[in-house]
C-alpha positions as CSV (number, residue, x, y, z in Angstrom):
1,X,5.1,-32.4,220.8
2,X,6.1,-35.3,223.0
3,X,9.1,-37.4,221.9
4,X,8.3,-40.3,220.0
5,X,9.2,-42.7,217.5
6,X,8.7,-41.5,214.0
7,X,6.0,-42.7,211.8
8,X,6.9,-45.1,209.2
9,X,5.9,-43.3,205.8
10,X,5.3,-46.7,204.2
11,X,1.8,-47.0,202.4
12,X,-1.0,-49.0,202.7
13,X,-2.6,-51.0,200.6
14,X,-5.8,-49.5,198.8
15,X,-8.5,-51.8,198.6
16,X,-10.4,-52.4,195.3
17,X,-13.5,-54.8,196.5
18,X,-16.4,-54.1,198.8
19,X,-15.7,-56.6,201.3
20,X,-11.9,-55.6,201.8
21,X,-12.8,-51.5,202.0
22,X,-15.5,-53.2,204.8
23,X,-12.9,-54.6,206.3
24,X,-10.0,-51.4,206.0
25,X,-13.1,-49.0,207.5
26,X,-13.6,-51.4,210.5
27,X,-9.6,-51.7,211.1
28,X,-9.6,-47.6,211.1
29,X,-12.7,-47.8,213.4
30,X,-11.0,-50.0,215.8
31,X,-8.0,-48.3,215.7
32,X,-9.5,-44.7,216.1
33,X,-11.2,-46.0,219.3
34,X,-8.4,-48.2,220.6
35,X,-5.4,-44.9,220.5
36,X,-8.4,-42.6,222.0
37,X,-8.6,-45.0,224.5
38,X,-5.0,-46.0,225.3
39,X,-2.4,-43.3,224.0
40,X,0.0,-44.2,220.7
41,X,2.8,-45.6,223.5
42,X,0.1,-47.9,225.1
43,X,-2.0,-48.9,221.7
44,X,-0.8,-52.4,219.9
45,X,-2.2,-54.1,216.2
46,X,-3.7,-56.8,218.7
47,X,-5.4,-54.4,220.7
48,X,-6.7,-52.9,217.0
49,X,-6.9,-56.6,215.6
50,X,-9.0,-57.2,218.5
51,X,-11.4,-54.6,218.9
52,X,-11.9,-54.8,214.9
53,X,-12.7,-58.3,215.4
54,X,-10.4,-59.5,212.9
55,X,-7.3,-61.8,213.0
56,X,-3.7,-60.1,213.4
57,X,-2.9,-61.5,209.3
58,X,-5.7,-60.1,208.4
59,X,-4.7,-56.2,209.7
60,X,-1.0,-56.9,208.2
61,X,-3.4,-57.7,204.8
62,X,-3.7,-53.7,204.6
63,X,-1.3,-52.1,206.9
64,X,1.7,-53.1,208.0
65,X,1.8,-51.5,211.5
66,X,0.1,-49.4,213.9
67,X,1.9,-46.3,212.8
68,X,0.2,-47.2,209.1
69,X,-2.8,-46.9,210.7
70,X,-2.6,-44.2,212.6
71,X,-1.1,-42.2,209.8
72,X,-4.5,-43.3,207.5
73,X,-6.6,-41.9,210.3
74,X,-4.2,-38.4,210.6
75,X,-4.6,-37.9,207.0
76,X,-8.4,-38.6,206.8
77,X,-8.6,-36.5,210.0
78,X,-7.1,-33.1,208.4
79,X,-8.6,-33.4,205.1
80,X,-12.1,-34.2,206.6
81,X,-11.6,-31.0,208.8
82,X,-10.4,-28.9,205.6
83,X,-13.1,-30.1,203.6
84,X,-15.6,-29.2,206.3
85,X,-14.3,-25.3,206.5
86,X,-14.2,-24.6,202.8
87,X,-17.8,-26.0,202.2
88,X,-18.9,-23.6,205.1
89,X,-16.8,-20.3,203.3
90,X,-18.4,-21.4,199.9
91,X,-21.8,-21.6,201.7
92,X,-21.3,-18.1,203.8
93,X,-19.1,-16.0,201.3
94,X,-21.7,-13.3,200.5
95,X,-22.5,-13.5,204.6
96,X,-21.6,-10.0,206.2
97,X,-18.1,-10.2,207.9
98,X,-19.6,-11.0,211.6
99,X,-21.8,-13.9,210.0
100,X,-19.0,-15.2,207.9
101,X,-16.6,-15.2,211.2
102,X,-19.1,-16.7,213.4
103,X,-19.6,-19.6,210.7
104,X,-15.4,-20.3,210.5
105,X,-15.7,-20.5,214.0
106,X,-18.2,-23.0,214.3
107,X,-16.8,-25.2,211.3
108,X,-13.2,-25.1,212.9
109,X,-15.1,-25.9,215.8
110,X,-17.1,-29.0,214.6
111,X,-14.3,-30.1,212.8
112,X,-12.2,-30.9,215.7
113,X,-15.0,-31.9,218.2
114,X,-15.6,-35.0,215.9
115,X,-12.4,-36.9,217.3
116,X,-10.3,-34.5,220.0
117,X,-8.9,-37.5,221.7
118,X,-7.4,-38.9,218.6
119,X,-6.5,-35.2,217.4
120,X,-3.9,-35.4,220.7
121,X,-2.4,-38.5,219.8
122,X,-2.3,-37.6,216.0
123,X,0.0,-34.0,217.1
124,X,1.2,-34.9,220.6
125,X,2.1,-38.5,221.2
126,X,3.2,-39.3,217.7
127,X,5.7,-38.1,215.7
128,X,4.2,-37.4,212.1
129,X,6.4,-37.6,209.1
130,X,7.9,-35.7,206.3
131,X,4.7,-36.5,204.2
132,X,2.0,-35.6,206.5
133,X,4.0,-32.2,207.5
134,X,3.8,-31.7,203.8
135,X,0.4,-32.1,203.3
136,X,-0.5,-29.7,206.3
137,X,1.8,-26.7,205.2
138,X,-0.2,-27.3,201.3
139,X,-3.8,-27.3,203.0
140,X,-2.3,-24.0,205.1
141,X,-1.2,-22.7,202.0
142,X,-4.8,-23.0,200.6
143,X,-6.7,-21.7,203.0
144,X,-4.4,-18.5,203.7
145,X,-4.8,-17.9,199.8
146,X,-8.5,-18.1,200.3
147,X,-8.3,-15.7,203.3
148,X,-6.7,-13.5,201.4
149,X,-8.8,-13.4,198.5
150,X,-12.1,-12.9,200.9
151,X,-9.9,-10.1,202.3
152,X,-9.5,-8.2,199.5
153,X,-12.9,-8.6,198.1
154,X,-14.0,-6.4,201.6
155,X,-10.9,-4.3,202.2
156,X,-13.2,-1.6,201.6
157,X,-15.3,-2.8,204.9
158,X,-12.3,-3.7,207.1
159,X,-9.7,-1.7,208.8
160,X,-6.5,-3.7,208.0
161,X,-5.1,-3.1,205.1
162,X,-2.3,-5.6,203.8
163,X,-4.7,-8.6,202.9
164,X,-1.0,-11.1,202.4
165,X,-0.2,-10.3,205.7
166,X,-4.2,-10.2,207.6
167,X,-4.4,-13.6,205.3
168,X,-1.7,-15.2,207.6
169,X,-2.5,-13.7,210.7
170,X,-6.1,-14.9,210.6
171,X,-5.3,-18.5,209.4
172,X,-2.6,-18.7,212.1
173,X,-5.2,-17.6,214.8
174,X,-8.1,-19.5,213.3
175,X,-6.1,-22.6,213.3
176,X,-4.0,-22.2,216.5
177,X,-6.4,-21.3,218.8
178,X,-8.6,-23.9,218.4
179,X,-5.8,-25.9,218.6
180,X,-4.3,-25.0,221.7
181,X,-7.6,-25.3,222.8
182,X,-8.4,-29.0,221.5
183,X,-5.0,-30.0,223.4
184,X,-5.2,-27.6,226.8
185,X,-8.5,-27.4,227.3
186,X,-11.0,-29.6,225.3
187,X,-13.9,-29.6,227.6
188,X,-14.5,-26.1,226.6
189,X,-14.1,-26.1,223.3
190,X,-17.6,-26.5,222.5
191,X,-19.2,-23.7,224.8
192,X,-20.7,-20.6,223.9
193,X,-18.2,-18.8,225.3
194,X,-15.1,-20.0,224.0
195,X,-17.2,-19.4,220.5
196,X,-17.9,-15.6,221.5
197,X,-14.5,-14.7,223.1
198,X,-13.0,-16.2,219.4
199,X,-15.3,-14.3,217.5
200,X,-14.7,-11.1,219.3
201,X,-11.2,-11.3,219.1
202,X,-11.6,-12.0,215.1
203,X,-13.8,-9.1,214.5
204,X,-11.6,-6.7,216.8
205,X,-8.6,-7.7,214.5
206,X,-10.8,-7.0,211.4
207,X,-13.6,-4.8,212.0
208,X,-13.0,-3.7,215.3
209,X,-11.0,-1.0,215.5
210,X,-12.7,1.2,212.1
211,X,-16.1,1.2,214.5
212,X,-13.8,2.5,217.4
213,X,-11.7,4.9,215.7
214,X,-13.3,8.5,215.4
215,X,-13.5,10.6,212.2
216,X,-11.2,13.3,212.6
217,X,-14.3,15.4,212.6
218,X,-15.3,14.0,215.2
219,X,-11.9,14.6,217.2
220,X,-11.8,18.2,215.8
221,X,-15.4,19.2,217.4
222,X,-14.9,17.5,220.1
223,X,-11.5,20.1,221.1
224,X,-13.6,22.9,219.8
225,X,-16.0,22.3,222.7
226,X,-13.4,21.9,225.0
227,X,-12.0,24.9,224.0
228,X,-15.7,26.6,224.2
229,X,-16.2,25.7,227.4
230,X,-12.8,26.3,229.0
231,X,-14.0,29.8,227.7
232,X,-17.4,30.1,229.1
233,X,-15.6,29.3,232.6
């Protein structure tokens, strides 16, 4: 993460009429487009005022700074990601364990394909409070107890056998993969194979080796017929 100043932690003021939330979604609008466009350092509330089409007093009406505002648009962005992931594991839970990788994928996917620009000022440009850290290491926390629980339920079908620890392991790939890859290499983010190489690497981890690994059966006949033709020579 680059060096930056800090986010202010103050709050913003919720709106309770129509008109004002009108007004609050077009400042987050504005504001999404104008730090896509010119980096947290470069971005100013008169560049947001300005693109919202709104006077300066009335921006300081709801949020007190830029850093108000881009921390409203962090926090929308992660849960609007989380959300998106745990409607896809509710819809694909009885999936087999291919289908239901190949689905994560492609939520994880869409999820960060709806804003990557703003997702590198959000984690690299800005320094994100106390708060927000917070609130990342509690959706984490959620989705590696999910994991875990979808784990156990096919431990049966999978070849690693600790679901706590597979749980983190899959969460911490899942997440920092695509990631690394919305901040390194965007442009690909969205191609098939980017999606393939993630899903083989998932299902090697999980499934992978117990379709490798021969039955010691298999290994035992196998030296007999060594043996049997060592003999015949």
């Amino acid at each position: 993460m680059t060096a930056g100043r800090k986010l202010a932690q103050r709050r913003w003021r919720t709106p309770r009429q129509a008109r004002s939330q009108q007004t609050v979604e077009c400042l987050l609008t504005a504001a999404a487009h104008v730090f896509a466009q010119r980096g947290y350092a470069n971005t100013t509330t008169n560049h947001i005022a300005a693109r919202a089409g709104v006077s300066i007093g009335s921006l300081y009406q709801y949020f007190r700074s830029k850093d108000a505002l881009l921390l409203a648009l962090a926090e929308r962005h992660i849960e609007n990601g989380f959300a998106l992931v745990m409607e896809e594991v509710r819809a694909k839970r009885e999936a087999t364990v291919p289908e239901f990788l190949r689905a994560m994928v492609d939520a994880l996917i869409a999820a960060h394909e709806i804003d990557p620009r703003l997702h590198q000022v959000i984690f690299e440009e800005a320094r994100l409070p106390d708060s927000f850290r917070r609130r990342l290491e509690e959706l984490e926390e959620r989705a590696i107890k999910v994991a875990r629980d979808l784990i156990a339920e096919r431990i049966a079908d999978l070849t690693v056998k600790n679901p706590d620890i597979a749980s983190f392991i899959v969460v911490q790939v899942l997440d920092g993969l695509t990631h690394a890859m919305v901040l390194r290499h965007a442009d690909m983010l969205h191609t098939p194979e980017f999606r393939d190489e993630f899903v083989r690497l998932l299902e090697g981890y999980l499934v992978g080796g117990r379709a490798a690994r021969p039955s010691p059966q298999a290994v035992h006949g196998g030296s007999l017929a060594r043996h049997a033709g060592a003999a015949r020579r």
